[in-house]
C-alpha positions, 0 to 999 in steps of 0.5 A, a space after each residue: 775882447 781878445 785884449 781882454 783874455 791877454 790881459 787876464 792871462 797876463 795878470 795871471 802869469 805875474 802870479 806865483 803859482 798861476 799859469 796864464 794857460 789857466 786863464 786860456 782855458 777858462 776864457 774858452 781860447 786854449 785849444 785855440 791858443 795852442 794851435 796857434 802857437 804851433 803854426 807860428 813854430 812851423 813857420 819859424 821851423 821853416 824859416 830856420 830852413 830858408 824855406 822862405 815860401 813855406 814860412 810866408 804860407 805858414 805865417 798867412 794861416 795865423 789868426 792874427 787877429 786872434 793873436 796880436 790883441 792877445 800878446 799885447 794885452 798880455 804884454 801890457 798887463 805883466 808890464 803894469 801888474 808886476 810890481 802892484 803884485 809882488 807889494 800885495 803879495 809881500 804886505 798880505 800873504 794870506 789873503 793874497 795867496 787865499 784869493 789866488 788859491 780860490 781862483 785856480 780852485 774855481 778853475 778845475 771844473 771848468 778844465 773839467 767840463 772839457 772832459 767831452 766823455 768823463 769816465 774813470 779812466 779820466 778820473 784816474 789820470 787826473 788822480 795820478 797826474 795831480 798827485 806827481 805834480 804835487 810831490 814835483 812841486 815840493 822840490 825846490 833845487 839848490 841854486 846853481 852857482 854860474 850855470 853854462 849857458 847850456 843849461 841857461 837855454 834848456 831852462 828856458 825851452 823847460 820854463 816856457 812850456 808853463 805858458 800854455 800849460 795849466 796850472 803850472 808857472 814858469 817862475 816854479 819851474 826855475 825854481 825846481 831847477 835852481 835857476 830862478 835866481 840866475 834868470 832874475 839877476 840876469 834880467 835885473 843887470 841886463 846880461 844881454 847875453 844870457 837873457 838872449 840865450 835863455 830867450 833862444 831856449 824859450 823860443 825852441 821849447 816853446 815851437 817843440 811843446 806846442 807842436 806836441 801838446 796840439 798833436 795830444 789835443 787832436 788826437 787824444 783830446 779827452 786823455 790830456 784835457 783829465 791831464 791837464 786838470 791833474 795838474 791845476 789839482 797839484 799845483 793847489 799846493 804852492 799857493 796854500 796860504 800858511 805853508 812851513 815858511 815863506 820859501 817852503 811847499 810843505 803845507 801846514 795848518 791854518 792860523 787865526 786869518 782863516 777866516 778872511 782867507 777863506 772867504 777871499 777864496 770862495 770869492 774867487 772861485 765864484 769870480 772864476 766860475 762866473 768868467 768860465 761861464 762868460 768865456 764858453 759864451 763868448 767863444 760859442 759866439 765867435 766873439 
């Protein structure tokens, strides 16, 4: 089951515009998958220390049985899917755009109904955490030209975060930052260097955001939960399927596919909204 839910994430996470953090949420394992990550980042901390004693402790409190089938059913899945979604993406934009579009759509009331008490402010924080998230994806950055590999590492600690984070994907975030083309180059040309020092910074960023984000869940769970629906609600905007050009976040009106794309989305959605349901039993039962 567990292989099932990294598959699904992973799918996601080849995807334009969709986070594999919304597909955690959605299958019922998020908060999980966060307290997971932040106890291998307390062992990796404690290894960087030669805290030998204390990794090995940290290591043991792993759910590993959790985590193994998940990472691989993840890893399999962007390894199969990638090149099968960059075709469908470049032959039917629309209708793969629509589609994706209704899965995220779908998402947010599930992402809601961990909301444990709704009350306004809760509606507020989801309006104004929606509303930047919708204007920060509007911008895209100018490609940097030889970036330091300073800046390399913070990109990666900065882009990593998108993987437990709903609603929003790694490959936006570089972009935002004008380092997409770099990372993408570097990975197609084998600089082993800059892809062992983008991974350092994914590593780092990872082990600090996820010890942050499970501190906010533990103690301000509701707070961050309305957050976190903000901004899967922003994030709608990236994947609108008739935007002003194909490199463009501004959105614009539909044309004469609307129809078809239309009818993908509310499949989606129902297809998402049925999984929720699976996925909240499924993780009510241990499974």
């Amino acid at each position: 089951m567990h292989f099932a839910r990294g598959a699904l994430m992973g799918s996601a996470d080849v995807v334009p515009g969709v986070s594999g953090g919304t597909i955690a949420l959605i299958v019922g394992i998020y908060e999980q998958l966060v307290k997971t990550v932040r106890t291998g980042a307390a062992a990796l901390g404690h290894l960087l220390r030669l805290d030998i004693a204390a990794a090995l402790a940290a290591l043991r409190r792993i759910d590993w049985w959790f985590i193994g089938p998940l990472a691989i059913g993840l890893i399999t899945a962007v390894l199969t899917l990638a090149r099968l979604i960059e075709l469908v993406l470049e032959d039917y934009p629309i209708g793969t755009s629509a589609f994706f579009f209704g899965l995220v759509l779908g998402s947010i009331p599930i992402a809601w109904s961990y909301v444990r008490r709704p009350g306004r402010i809760h509606v507020l924080i989801a309006a104004v955490s929606g509303v930047v998230t919708y204007v920060l994806l509007g911008l895209r950055g100018e490609a940097l030209v030889d970036p330091s590999l300073a800046l390399v590492f913070g990109s990666g600690a900065i882009a990593i975060c998108a993987m437990i984070l709903p609603g929003i994907s790694g490959s936006l975030i570089l972009l935002m930052l004008g380092m997409y083309d770099r990372v993408i180059e570097a990975l197609n040309d084998r600089e082993l260097a800059v892809i062992a020092v983008f991974a350092a910074g994914a590593v780092v960023g990872l082990a600090l955001f996820s010890t942050l984000l499970d501190f906010l869940l533990r103690r301000y769970h509701d707070l961050v939960m309305a957050a976190l629906v903000g901004l899967m609600l922003g994030s709608l905007r990236v994947l609108w399927p008739w935007p002003h050009g194909a490199d463009s976040a501004a959105i614009g009106a539909p044309d004469g596919a609307w129809i078809g794309a239309v009818s993908l989305a509310v499949a989606a959605a129902a297809i998402i909204l049925a999984l929720g349901r699976l996925g909240r039993r499924a993780a009510t039962l241990g499974v």
